[in-house]
KELUM-124025 format. One record per residue: residue in three letters; x, y, z of N, C-alpha, C in turn. Coordinates in steps of 0.2 Angstrom, whole numbers, padded with zeros to 4 digits, always signed. Layout:
ALAXYZXYZXYZ;...
END
This chain:
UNK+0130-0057+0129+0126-0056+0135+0119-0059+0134;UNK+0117-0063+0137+0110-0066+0139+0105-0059+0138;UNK+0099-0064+0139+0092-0056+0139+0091-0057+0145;UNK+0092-0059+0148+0090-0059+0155+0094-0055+0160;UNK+0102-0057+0157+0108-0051+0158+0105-0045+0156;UNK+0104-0042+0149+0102-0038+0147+0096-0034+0152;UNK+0092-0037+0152+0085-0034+0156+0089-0031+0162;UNK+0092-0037+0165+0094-0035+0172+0100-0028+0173;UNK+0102-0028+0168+0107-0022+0166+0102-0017+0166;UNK+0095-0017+0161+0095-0011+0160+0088-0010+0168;UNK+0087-0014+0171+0083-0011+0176+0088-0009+0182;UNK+0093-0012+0180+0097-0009+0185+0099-0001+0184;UNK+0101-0001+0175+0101+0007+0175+0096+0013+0177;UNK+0089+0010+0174+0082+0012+0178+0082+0015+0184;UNK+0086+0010+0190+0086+0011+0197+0091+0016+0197;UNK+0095+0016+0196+0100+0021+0195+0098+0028+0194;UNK+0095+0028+0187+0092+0036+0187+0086+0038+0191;UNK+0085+0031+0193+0076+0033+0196+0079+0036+0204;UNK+0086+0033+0205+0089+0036+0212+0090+0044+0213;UNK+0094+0046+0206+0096+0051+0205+0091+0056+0207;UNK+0084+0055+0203+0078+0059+0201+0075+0060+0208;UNK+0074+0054+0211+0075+0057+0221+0077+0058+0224;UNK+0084+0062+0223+0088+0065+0227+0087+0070+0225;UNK+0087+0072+0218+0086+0080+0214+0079+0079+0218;UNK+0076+0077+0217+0066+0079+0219+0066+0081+0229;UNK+0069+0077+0233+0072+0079+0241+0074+0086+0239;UNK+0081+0088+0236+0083+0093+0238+0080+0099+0237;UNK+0075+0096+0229+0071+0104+0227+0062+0106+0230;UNK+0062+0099+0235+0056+0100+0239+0051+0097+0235;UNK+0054+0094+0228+0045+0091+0225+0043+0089+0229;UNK+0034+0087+0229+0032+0082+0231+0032+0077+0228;UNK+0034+0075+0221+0036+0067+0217+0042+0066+0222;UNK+0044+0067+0227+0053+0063+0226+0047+0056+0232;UNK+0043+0057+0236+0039+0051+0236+0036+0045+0234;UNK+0034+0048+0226+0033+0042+0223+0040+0041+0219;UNK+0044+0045+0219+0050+0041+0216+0051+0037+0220;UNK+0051+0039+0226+0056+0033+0232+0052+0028+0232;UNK+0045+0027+0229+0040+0018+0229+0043+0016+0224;UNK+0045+0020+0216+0046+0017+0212+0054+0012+0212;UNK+0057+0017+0217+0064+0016+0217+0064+0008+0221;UNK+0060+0008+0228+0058+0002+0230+0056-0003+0227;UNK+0052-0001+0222+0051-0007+0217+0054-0008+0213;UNK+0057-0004+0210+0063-0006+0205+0069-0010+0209;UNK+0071-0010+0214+0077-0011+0217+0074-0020+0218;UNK+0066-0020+0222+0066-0028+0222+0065-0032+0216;UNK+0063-0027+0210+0063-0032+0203+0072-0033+0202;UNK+0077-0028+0203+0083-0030+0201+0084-0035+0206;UNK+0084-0037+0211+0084-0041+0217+0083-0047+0215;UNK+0077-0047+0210+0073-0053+0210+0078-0058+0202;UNK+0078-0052+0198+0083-0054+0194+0090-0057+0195;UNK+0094-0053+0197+0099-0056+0202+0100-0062+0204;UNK+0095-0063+0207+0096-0071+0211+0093-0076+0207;UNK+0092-0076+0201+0093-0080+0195+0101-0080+0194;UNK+0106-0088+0193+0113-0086+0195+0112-0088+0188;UNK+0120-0086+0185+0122-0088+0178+0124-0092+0173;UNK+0125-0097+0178+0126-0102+0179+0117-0106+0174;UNK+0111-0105+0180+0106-0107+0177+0103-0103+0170;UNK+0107-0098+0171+0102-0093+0163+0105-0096+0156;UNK+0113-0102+0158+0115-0102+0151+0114-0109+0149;UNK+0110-0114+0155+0107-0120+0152+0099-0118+0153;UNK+0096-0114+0154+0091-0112+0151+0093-0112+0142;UNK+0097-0108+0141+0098-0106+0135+0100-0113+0131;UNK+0103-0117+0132+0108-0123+0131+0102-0128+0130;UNK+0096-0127+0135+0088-0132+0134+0085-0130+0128;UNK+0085-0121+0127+0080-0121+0121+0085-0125+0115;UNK+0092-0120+0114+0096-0123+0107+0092-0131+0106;UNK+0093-0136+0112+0093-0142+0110+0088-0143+0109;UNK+0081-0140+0114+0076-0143+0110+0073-0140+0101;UNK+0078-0134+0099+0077-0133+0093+0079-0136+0087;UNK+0086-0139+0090+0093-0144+0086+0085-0150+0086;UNK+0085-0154+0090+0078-0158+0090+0073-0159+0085;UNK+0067-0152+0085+0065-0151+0081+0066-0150+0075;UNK+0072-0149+0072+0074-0147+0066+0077-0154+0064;UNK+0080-0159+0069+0082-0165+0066+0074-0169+0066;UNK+0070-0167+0067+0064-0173+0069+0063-0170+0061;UNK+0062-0165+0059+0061-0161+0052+0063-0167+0048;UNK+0069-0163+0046+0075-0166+0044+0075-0173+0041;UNK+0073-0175+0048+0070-0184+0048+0064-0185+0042;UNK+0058-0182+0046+0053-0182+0041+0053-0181+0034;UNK+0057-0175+0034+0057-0174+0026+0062-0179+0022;UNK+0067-0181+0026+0070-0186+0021+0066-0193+0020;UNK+0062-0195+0027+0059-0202+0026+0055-0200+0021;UNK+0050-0196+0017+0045-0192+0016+0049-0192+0007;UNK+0055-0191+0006+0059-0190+0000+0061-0198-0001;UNK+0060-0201+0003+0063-0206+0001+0057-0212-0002;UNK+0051-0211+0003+0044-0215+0001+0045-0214-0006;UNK+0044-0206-0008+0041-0205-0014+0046-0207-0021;UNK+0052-0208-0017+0057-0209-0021+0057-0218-0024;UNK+0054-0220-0019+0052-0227-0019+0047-0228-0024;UNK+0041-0224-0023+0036-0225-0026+0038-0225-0034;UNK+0041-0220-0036+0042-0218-0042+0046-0223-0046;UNK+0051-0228-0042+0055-0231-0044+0052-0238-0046;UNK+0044-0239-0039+0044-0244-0043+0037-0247-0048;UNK+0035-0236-0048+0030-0234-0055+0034-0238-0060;UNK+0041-0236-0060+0043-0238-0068+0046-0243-0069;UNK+0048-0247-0061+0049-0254-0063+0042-0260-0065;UNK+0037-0255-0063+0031-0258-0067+0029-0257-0073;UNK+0031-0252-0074+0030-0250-0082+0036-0251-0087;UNK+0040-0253-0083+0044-0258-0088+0044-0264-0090;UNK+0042-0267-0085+0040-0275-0085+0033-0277-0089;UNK+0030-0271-0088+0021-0271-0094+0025-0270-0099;UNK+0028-0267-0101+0032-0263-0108+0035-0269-0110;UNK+0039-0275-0104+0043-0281-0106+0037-0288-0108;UNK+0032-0288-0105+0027-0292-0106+0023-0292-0113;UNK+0022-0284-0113+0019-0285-0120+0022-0285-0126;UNK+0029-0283-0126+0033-0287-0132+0036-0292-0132;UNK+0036-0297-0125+0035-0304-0126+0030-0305-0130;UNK+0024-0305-0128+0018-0305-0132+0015-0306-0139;UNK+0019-0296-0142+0020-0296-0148+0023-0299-0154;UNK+0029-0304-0148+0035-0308-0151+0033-0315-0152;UNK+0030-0316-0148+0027-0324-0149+0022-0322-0152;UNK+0018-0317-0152+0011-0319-0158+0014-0318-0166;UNK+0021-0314-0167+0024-0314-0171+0027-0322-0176;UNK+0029-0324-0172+0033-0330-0172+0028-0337-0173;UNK+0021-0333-0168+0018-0339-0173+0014-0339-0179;UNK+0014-0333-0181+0012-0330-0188+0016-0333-0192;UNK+0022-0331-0192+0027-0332-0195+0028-0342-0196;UNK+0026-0344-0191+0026-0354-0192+0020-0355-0196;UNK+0015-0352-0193+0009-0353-0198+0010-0353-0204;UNK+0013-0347-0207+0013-0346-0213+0020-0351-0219;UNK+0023-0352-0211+0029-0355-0215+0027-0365-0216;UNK+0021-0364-0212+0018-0372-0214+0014-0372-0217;UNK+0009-0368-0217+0004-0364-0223+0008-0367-0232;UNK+0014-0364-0232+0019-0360-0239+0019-0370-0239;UNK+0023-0372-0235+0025-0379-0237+0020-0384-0240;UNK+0014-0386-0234+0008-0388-0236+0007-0386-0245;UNK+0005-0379-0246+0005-0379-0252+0009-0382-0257;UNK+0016-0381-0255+0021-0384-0259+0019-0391-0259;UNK+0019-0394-0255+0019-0403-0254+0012-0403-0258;UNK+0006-0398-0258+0001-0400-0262-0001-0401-0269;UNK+0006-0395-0272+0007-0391-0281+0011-0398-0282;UNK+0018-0400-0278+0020-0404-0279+0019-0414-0281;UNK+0016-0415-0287+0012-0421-0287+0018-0428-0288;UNK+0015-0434-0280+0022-0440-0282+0022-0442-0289;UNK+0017-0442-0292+0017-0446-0298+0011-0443-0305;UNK+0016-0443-0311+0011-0437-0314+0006-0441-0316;UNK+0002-0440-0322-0003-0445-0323-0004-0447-0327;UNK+0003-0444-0334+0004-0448-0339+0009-0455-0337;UNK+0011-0455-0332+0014-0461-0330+0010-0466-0330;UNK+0005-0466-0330+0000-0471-0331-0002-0477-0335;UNK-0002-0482-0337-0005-0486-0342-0012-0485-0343;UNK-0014-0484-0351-0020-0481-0351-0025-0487-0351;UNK-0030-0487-0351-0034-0493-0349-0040-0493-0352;UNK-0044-0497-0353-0051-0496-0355-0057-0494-0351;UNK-0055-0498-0344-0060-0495-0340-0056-0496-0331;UNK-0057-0493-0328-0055-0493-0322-0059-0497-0314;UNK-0058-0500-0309-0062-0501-0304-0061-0496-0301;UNK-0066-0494-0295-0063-0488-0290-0057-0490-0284;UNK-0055-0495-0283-0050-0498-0282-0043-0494-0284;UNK-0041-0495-0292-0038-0494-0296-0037-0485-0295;UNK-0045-0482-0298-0045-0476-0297-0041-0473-0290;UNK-0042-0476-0284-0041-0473-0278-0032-0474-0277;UNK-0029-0479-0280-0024-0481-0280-0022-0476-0285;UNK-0022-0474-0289-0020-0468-0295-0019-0462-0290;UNK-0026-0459-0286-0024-0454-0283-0021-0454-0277;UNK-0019-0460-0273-0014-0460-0269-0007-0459-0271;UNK-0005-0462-0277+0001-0460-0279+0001-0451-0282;UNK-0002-0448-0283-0004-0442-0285-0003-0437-0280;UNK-0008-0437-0275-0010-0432-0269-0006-0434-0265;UNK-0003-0428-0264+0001-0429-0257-0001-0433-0251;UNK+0004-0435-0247+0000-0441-0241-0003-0436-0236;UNK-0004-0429-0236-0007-0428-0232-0013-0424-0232;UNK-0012-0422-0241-0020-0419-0241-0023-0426-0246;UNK-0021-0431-0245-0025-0437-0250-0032-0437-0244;UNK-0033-0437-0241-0039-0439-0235-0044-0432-0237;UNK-0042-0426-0238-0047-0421-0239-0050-0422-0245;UNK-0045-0425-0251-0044-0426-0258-0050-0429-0258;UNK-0049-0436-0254-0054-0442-0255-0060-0438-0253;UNK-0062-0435-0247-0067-0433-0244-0073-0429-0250;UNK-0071-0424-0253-0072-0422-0259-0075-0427-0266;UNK-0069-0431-0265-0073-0435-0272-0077-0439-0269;UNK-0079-0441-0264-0082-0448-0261-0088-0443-0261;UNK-0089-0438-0261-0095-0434-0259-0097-0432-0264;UNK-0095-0430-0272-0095-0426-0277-0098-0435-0283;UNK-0092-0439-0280-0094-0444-0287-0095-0450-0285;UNK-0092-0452-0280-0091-0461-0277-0086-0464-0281;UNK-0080-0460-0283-0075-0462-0286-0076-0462-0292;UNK-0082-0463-0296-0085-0463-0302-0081-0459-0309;UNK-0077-0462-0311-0075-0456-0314-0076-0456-0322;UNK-0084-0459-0322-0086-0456-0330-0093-0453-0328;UNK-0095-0450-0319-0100-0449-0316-0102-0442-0318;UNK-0109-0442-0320-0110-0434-0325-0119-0433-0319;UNK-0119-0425-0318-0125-0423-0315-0129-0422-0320;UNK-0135-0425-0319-0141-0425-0326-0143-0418-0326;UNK-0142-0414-0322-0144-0408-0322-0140-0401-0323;UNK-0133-0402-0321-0129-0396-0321-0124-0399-0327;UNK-0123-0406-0329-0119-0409-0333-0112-0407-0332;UNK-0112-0406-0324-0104-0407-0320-0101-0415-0324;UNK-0095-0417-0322-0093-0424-0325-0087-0426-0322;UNK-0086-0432-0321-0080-0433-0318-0079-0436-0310;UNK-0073-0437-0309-0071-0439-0300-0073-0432-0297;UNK-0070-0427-0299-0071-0420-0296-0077-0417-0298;UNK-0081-0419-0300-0088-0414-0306-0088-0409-0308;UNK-0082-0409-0313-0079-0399-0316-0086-0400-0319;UNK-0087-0391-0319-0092-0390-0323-0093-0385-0328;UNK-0091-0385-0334-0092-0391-0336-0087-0395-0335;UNK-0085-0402-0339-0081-0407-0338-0077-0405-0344;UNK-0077-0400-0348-0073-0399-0353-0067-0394-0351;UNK-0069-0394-0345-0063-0390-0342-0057-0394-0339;UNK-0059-0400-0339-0053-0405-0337-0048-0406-0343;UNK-0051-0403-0351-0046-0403-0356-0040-0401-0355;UNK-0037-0396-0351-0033-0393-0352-0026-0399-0346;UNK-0029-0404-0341-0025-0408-0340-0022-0416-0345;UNK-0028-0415-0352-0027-0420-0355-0033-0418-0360;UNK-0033-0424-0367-0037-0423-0371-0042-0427-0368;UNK-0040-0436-0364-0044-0440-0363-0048-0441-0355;UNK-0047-0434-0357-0051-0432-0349-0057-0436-0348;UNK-0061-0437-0354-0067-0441-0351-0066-0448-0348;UNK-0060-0451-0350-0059-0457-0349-0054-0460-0346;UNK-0050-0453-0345-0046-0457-0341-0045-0454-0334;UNK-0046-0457-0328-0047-0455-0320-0040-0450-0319;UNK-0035-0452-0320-0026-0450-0320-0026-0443-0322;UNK-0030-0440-0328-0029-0435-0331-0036-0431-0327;UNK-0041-0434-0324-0046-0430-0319-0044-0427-0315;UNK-0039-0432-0311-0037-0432-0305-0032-0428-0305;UNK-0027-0426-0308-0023-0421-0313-0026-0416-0312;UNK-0032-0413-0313-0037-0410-0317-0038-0405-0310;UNK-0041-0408-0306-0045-0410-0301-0040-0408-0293;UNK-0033-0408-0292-0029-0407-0289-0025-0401-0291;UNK-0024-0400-0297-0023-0392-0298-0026-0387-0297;UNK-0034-0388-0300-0040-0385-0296-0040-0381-0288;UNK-0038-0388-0285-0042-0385-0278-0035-0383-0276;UNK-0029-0383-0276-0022-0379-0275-0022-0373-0277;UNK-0024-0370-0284-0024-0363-0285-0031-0360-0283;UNK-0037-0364-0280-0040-0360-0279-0043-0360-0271;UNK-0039-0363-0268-0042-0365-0260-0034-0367-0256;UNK-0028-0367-0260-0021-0367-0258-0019-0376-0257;UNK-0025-0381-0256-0023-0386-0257-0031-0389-0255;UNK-0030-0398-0255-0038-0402-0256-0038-0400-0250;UNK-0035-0399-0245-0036-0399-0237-0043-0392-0237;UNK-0038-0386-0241-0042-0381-0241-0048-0381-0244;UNK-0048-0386-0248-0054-0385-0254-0060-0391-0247;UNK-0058-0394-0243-0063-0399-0240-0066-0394-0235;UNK-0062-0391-0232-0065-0385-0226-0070-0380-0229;UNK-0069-0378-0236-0073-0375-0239-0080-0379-0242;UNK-0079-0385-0242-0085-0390-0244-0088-0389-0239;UNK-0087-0391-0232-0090-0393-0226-0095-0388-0224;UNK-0091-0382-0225-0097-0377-0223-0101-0375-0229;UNK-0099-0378-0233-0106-0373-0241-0107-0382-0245;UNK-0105-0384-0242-0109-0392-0249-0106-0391-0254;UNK-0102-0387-0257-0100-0386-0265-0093-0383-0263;UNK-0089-0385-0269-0085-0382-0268-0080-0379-0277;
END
């Protein structure tokens, strides 16, 4: 039953006892049974008024609120899912960011590894092509006196072809090829200016005199202590000595 059925039900009961309590109040001579009879009059036009509401209208009144409840609840509903879904997006694509930062920087760590890894793997050969001499320097004929011609042609079969040029750079700066070339002051001696020049004994006895066992001397040198003449020229350039 409707509230409006309801209401109307119970003012109808209202009128009802309000009728009764007017007939008791007439027979007993109160004087209330007069304002019972206004109240009965007004009760009678409030049921009146309710009545002629049909019921037809009181259950699409009813039928308007559901809907626009159903309504509100779906516009909710709506909301909250559009609302669950943004944020569901956002998150998704927090971490598809953060996984492509996470993918970028071990590309990153991977290539600077890899090129570590070349470095050192051209670094290791270099040296090797540098320890490794084409020709030793008792294959030599030994001679009396040498041109620097002859000398540079020695250390070309000697030095590798590609630290020969740092080689040269070094002696051309230290002796001018010279290789009986002695500093009046420090008594350096030689193509390479060991100092002293009796350290080039251990490549040979005739280290004074012969360029082959200098140059010997003088390319072992800068390989164990500079990894090769390349290293040992880079080290000239910035300190004059080496």
């Amino acid at each position: 039953m409707s509230r409006i059925s309801v209401r109307g039900f119970a003012v109808a009961s209202a009128t009802a006892v309000t009728t009764v309590g007017a007939v008791v109040g007439v027979a007993s001579g109160n004087s209330a049974a007069s304002n019972n009879g206004d109240n009965l009059e007004a009760t009678a036009a409030d049921t009146t008024l309710l009545a002629d509401i049909p019921m037809g209208e009181q259950a699409q009144v009813q039928v308007s609120s559901l809907t626009q409840q159903a309504q509100a609840q779906a516009a909710a509903a709506e909301a909250a899912a559009k609302k669950s879904a943004e944020e569901a997006a956002r998150l998704k694509a927090a971490e598809t960011a953060k996984a492509k930062k996470a993918e970028a920087v071990e590309a990153a760590e991977q290539a600077e590894r890899e090129r570590k890894e070349k470095e050192e793997e051209e670094a290791a050969a270099t040296q090797r092509a540098s320890r490794s001499a084409t020709r030793d320097a008792s294959s030599f004929t030994t001679q009396s006196s040498y041109t620097v011609a002859e000398v540079q042609a020695m250390a070309r079969q000697m030095i590798p072809g590609d630290q020969f040029q740092c080689f040269s750079n070094i002696v051309s700066r230290e002796s001018s090829w010279n290789y009986t070339a002695q500093n009046p002051s420090s008594g350096a001696y030689g193509l390479v200016q060991a100092l002293p020049g009796s350290k080039m004994s251990s490549a040979g006895a005739d280290w004074r005199t012969n360029p082959a066992t200098q140059i010997k001397w003088g390319l072992n040198y800068m390989n164990e202590r500079y990894g090769s003449p390349c290293g040992a020229w880079s080290f000239w350039q910035a300190n004059h000595w080496y």
